[in-house]
N, C-alpha and C positions, 0 to 999 in steps of 0.2 A: 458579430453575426455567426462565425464559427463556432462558439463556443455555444451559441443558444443550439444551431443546429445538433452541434456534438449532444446536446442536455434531449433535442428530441428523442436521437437516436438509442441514447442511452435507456431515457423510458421506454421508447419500444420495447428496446432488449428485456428490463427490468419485466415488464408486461407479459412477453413471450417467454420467458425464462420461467415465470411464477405460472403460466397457464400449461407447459409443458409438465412440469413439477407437483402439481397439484396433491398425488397421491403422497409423496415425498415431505412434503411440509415444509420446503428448502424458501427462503425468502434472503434479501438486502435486509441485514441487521443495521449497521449502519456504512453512512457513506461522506465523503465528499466527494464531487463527482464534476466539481467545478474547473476547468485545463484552461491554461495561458498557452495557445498552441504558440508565440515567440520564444520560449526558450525552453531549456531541459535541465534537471540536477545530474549532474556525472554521478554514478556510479561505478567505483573501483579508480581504474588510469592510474595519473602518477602519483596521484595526492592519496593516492588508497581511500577515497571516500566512500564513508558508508551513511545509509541515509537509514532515519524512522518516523515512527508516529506512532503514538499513544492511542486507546483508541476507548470510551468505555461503552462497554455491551449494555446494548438493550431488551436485549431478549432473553430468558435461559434457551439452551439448546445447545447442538453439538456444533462448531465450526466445519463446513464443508471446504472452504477455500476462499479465495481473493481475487479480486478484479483489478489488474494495475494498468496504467499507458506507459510503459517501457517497450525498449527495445536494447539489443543487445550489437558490440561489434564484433566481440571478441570474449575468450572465457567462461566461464558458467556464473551466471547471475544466483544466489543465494538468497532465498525469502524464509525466515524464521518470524515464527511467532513465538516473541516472548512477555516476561512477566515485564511488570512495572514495579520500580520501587519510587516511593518519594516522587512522583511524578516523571520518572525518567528512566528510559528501557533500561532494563536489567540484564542479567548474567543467564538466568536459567531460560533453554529454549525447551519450548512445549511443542511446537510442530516444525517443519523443515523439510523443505523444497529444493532441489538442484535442476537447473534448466542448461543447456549448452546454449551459447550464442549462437547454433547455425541452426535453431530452432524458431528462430524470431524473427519477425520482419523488422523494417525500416520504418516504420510508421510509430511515432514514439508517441502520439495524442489520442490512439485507438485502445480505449479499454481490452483488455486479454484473463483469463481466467484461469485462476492457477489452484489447480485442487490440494488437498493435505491428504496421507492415506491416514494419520494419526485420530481418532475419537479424543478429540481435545473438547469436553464439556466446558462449556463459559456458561456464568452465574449473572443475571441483570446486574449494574452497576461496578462488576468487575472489569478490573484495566487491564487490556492486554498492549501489546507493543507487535507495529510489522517492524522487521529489520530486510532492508536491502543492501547485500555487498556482492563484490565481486573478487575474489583475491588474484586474480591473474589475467583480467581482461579488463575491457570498458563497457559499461552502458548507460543509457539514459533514462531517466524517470521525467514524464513530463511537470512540469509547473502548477501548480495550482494558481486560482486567482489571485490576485491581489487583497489580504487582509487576512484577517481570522475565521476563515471558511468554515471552521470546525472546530465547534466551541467546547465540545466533549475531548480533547485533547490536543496534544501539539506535534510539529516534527521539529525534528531534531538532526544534526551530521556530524560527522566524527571525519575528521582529513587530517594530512600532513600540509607543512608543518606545526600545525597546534600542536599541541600535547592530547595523548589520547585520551577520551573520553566524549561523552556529548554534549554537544552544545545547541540551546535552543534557537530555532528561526527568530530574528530577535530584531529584524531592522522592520520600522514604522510604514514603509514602502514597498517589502517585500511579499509576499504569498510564506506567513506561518504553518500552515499544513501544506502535507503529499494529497494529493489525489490518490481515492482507494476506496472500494467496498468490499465488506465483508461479506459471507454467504455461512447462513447457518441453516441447519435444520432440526426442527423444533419435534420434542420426543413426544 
């Protein structure tokens, strides 16, 4: 029942977001937009975990920013858009965001919108990657549903003690994509 309500509100927003904007041309390129409000991905703590998700563009136009359910306890939360290689985030970042932890609520299944100041042009069917860390604090990324919500890519985590590198959502039972939409605006 939460989840459906959270999916109302979210159209609202999407609704009022695109009727305020009109002149702008700013619209949801793409989305998963589905929250498991029972649990959260850590972001940063001890395991230094870093969270992604591949994503591919539907639209050309310029990336304005991102819509995520996080929250923060501690530290500065890091959102980088990057490249994709071979289906798995990459090295090169194109856009980049620093937020403080005492800028955040507590409410970790409430969409929040994180602008870019960077003119990062995306091309239709081009893949980009969100990256979330935190290198000295903790936060949380809410849960997506349960399954392959997002069939135009995957998430991905990077923690101790693995060995670093990414590794995809991979269990049959778990939520394979982040919850996240993207916001472009079209030239």
């Amino acid at each position: 029942m939460k989840n459906k309500i959270h999916l109302i509100v979210l159209s609202c927003l999407i609704i009022i977001t695109s009727l305020t904007d009109v002149h702008a041309a700013k619209f949801i390129d793409q989305m998963q937009p589905l929250v498991d409000d029972s649990s959260t991905n850590a972001i940063g703590g001890s395991s230094e975990q870093k969270l992604a998700q591949t994503i591919t563009v539907g639209q050309n136009g310029v990336l304005k920013g991102v819509y995520l359910p996080v929250s923060c306890e501690s530290g500065k939360l890091i959102i980088e858009i990057r490249d994709v290689i071979s289906g798995i985030p990459g090295n090169t970042i194109l856009a980049k965001r620093k937020i403080s932890a005492t800028r955040f609520s507590h409410v970790v299944s409430s969409f929040r919108y994180f602008s870019f100041k960077e003119n990062l042009t995306l091309i239709a069917g081009e893949q980009i990657s969100i990256v979330l860390r935190n290198p000295t604090g903790s936060c949380g990324l809410a849960k997506a549903e349960t399954g392959d919500t997002y069939s135009e890519g995957d998430g991905f985590f990077d923690s101790r003690p693995n060995a670093p590198g990414w590794i995809p959502f991979f269990s049959s039972n778990a939520a394979l994509d982040l919850p996240f939409m993207t916001v472009i605006k079209v030239p």
